[in-house]
C-alpha positions as CSV (number, residue, x, y, z in Angstrom):
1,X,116.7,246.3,141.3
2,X,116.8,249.2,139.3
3,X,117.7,252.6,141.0
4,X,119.2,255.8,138.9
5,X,119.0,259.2,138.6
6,X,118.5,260.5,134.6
7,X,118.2,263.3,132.0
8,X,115.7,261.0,129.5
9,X,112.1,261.0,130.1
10,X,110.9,257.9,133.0
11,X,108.9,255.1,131.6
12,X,106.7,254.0,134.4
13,X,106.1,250.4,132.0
14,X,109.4,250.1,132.4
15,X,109.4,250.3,136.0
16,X,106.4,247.8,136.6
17,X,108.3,245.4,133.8
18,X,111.5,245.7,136.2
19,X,109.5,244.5,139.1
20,X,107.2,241.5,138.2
21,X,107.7,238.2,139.4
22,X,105.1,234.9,139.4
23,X,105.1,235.2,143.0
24,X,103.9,239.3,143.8
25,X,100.4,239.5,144.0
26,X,100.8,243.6,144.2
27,X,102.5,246.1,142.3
28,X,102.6,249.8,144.2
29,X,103.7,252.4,142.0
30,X,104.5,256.3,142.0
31,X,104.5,258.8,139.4
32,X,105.5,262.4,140.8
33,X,104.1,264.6,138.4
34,X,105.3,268.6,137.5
35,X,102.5,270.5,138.2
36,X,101.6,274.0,137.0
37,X,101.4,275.5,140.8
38,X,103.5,275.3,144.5
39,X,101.1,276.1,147.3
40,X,104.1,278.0,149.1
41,X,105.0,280.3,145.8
42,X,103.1,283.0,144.0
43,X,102.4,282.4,140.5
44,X,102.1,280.0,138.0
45,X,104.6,276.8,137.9
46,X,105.8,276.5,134.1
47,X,108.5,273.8,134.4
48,X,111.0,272.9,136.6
49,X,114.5,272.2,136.1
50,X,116.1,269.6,138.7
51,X,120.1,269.4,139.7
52,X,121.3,267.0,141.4
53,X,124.8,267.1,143.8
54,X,127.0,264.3,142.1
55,X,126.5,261.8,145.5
56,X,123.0,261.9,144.6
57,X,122.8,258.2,143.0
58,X,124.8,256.8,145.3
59,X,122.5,258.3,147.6
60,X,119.2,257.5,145.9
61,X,120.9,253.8,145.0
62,X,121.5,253.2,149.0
63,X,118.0,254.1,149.8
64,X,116.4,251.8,147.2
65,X,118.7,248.6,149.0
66,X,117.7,249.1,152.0
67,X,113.8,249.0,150.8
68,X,114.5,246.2,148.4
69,X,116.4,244.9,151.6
70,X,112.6,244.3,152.8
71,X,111.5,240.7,153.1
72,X,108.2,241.3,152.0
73,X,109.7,243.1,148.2
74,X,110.1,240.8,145.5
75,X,111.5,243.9,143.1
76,X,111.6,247.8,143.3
77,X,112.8,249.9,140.2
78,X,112.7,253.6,141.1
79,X,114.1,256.6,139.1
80,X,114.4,260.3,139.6
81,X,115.0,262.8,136.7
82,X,117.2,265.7,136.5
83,X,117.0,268.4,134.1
84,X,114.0,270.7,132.6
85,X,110.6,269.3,133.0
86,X,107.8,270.7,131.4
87,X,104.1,271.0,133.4
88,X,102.6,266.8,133.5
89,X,106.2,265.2,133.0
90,X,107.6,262.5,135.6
91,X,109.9,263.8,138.0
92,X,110.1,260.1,139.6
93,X,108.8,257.0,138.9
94,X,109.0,254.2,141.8
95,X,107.5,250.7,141.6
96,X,107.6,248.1,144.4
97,X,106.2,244.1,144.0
98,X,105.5,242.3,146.8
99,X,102.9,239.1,147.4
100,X,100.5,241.3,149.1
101,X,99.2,245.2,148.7
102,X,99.6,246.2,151.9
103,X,103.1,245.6,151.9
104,X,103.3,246.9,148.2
105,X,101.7,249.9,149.2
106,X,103.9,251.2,152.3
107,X,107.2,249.7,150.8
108,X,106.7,252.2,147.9
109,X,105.3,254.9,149.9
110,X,108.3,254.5,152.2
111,X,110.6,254.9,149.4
112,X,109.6,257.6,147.8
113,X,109.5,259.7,151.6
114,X,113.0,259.0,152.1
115,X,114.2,259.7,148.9
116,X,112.5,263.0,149.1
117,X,114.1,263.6,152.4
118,X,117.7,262.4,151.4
119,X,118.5,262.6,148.1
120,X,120.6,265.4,147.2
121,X,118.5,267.0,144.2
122,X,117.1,270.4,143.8
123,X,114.6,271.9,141.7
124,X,114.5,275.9,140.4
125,X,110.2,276.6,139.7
126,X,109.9,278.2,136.9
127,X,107.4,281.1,137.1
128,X,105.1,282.9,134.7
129,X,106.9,286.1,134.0
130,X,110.2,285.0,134.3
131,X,110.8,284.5,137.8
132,X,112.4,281.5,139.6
133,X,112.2,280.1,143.3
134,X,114.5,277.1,144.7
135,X,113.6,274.2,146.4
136,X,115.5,272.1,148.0
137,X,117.7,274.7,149.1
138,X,118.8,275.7,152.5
C-alpha cells in the first residue's frame, strides 16, 4: 500500500504499477485534476496552492488502511499533493485492484470521498487578477 501526501508531481503509472497483482481483474483509478474554474467563485481559477496541517498523512495514511482493509482490494496506492499547482496538474491520484470492477470501482470512489472529507489539506484559488479564495477553510 502506498499512501503519502507530496510536493513532486503524482505519477498516476506509478500508482496502477503499485497496485497490480496476477489475481485483480480491475484497476479503478482517480486523477483529480486543477481546473481553470470553481462553480462557487467568480473568476477564472489560475492555480491552486494546497497546505496541508502536519496530521494530514497520518490522517490520509489511516484512511487508505481501512480501504485496503477491504477483502475485496488486492492493492490501493493513493497520493495527494501539496503545494502550487498549475491549471491540468494532479492534485491526487488514487488507484484501487481488486478481482472484480465493481468492487474496484466503489473501493476507489469510497476513498477518494473520505479523503476529501477528512484529510486535513486546504487549497487557496488562485484568481485572474490577483485575487485568492480558501477552501477548505471554516
Amino acid at each position: 500500500m502506498i499512501a503519502g501526501i507530496q510536493e513532486a508531481a503524482l505519477d498516476l503509472q506509478f500508482h496502477v504499477k503499485h497496485v497490480s497483482d496476477p489475481a485483480a481483474g480491475a484497476v479503478a483509478t482517480f486523477v483529480g485534476l486543477v481546473r481553470d474554474h470553481d462553480p462557487s467563485v467568480e473568476g477564472q481559477v489560475t492555480g491552486l496552492d494546497y497546505s496541508a496541517h502536519p496530521d494530514a498523512e497520518a490522517v490520509l495514511r489511516r484512511i487508505a488502511e481501512q480501504h485496503a482493509a477491504d477483502d475485496d482490494v488486492l492493492g490501493l496506492a493513493v497520493t495527494h499533493r501539496i503545494g502550487h499547482l498549475d491549471v491540468g496538474e494532479a492534485a491526487i491520484v488514487a488507484a484501487v485492484a481488486t478481482a472484480h470492477r465493481a468492487a474496484a470501482f466503489d473501493v476507489c470512489r469510497a476513498l477518494v470521498e473520505t479523503i476529501k472529507a477528512e484529510v486535513p489539506i486546504w487549497k487557496k484559488e488562485l484568481l485572474a487578477g490577483g485575487g485568492h479564495v480558501w477552501v477548505g477553510m471554516t
